[in-house]
N, C-alpha and C positions, 0 to 999 in steps of 0.2 A: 500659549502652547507651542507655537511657532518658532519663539525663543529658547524655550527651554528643549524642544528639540535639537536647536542650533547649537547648542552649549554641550550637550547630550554627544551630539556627534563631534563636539571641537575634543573634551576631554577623554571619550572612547570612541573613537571611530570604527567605523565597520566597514568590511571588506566584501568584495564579492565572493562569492563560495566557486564559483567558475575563475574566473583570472584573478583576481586577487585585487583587483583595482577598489579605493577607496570609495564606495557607494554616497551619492547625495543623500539632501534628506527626502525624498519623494521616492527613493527605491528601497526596499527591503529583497534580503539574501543576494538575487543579483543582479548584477547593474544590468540598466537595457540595451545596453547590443547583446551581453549573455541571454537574456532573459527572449530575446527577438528570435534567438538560432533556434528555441524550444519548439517541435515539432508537432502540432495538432492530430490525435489520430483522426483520421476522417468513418464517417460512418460505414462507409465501403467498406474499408479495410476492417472497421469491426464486424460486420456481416462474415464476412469470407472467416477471417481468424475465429469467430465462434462455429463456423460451422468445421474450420481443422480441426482445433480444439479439444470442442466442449460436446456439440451437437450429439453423435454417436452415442455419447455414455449415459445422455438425459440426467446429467446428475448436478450440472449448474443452468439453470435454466437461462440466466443471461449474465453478460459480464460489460465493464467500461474499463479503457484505460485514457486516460489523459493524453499522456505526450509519447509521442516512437522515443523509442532506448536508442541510443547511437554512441559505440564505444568511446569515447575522450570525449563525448561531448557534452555539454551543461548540465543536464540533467543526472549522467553517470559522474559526476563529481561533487554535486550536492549531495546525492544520495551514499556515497561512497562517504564524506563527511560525516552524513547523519547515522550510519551504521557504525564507524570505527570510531570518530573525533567525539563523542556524546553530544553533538548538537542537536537537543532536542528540540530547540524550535524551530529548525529545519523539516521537520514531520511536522509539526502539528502546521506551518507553513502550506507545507504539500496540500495536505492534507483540505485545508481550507481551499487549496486553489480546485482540488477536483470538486468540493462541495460547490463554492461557487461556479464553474465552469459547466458541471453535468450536474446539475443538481435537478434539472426538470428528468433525466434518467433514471438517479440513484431515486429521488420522491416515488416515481413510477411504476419502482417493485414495493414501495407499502412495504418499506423493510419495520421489524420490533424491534432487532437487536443487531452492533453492528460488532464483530468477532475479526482480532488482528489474526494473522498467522502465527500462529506460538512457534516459539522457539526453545529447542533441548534447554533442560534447568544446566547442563555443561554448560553452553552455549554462553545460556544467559549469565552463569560465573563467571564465563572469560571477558563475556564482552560489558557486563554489566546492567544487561535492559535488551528492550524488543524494541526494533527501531519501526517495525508496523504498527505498534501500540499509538504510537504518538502521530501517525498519518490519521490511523483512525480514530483520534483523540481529536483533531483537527475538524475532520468532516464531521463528527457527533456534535460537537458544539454547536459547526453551522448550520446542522442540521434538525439540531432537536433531538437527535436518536440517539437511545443509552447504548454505551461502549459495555463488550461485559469479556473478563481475560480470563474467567476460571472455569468457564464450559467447557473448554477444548486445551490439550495436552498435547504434547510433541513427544511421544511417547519413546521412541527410537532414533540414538544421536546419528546422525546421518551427515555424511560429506556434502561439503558446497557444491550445489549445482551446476556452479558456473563451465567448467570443461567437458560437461557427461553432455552426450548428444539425447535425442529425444527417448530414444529405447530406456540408456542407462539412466536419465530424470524420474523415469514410470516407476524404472524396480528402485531406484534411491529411497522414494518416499513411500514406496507400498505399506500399507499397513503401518506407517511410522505416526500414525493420532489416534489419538482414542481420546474419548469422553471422561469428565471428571464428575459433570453431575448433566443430569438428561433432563429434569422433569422442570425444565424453568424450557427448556426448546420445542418439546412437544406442539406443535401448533403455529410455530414462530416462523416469520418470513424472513430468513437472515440474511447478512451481507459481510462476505469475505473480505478484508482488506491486505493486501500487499501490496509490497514498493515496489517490485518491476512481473510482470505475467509473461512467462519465454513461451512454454508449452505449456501451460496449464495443467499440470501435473498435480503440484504441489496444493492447490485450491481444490481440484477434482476428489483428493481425498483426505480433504477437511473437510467438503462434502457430503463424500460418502458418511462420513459418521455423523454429521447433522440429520442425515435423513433415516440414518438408522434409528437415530431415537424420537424421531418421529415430525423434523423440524416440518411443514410447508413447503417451503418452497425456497432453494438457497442461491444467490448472487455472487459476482464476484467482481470487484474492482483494483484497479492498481494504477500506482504513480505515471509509469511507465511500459511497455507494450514492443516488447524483442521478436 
């Protein structure tokens, strides 16, 4: 196996997704001083951030994020990879690392069904795919929990969040989801995934329509934690 890994990386070599330097064969996506700068959320800081958040609206009962987001830093460049370059197995990568990493957390909410954030069908003709599909393609594996895309809709194409400050986040996405089918939710403890959670806007109400149709009780997770 050893070998034929060695042969693997002599005739296609792989690069880091952060600098670009040549990866050994014991690293995958990126090499370890990239992969070292990757910033643990601490539990503190998820405390306080759920109760900026989430708390007030009682509509995502808890949330996790893996690593702080930090502008040019490792993790905003795999991810920026996995959105625009089609590297899909850069999600389902992620994806496995929060499974592995929080996995005694994500277990904790007894989630049934685990729900990317959809993306406009515009969207997804421009870009060709939902790049949270494949985070949470990642964590369902390791998890055991079925991934499911056609309960929830992006119903209203909506500008990238990136420039709007927290007010303009809120009305960007208001009312921009709605339900495709209800009656597989009714009763379901579900778990959001996205690749980075800024204000928590965007999960709040993919939320809301979870529970409108009757979900339990809904979670939210992300790559990254702005």
């Amino acid at each position: 196996m050893q070998i034929t890994k060695e042969l693997y990386d002599f005739f296609l070599p792989r690069f880091c997704s952060s600098c670009n330097l040549k990866l050994t064969i014991e690293e995958n996506i990126l090499c370890t001083v990239c992969f070292s700068t990757l910033k643990h959320v601490p539990d503190s800081l998820l405390k306080s951030e759920f109760q900026k958040k989430f708390e007030a609206e009682k509509i995502i009962t808890d949330f996790a994020s893996l690593f702080l987001f930090e502008s040019d830093g490792a993790l905003q460049k795999v991810i920026h990879e996995l959105k625009y370059s089609k590297k899909f197995s850069l999600g389902i990568y992620l994806g496995k690392l929060i499974a592995e990493n929080l996995k005694h957390k994500l277990l904790s909410y007894k989630p049934n069904l685990i729900l990317p954030v959809p993306i406009h069908k515009l969207r997804k003709a421009e870009r060709g795919y939902n790049q949270s599909y494949y985070i949470a393609k990642g964590i369902g594996k390791r998890l055991n929990i079925e991934v499911k895309t056609n309960l929830l809709k992006r119903e209203r194409y909506t500008k990238t969040q990136t420039a709007l400050n927290f007010a303009e986040r809120k009305s960007n996405v208001s009312n921009a989801f709605a339900l495709k089918k209800n009656g597989i939710i009714a009763g379901k403890r579900i778990l959001i995934v996205d690749d980075v959670i800024t204000t928590g806007a965007t999960v709040t109400e993919c939320g809301k329509e979870l529970l409108k149709a009757g979900a339990e009780k809904v979670f939210a997770v992300s790559v990254g934690l702005a």
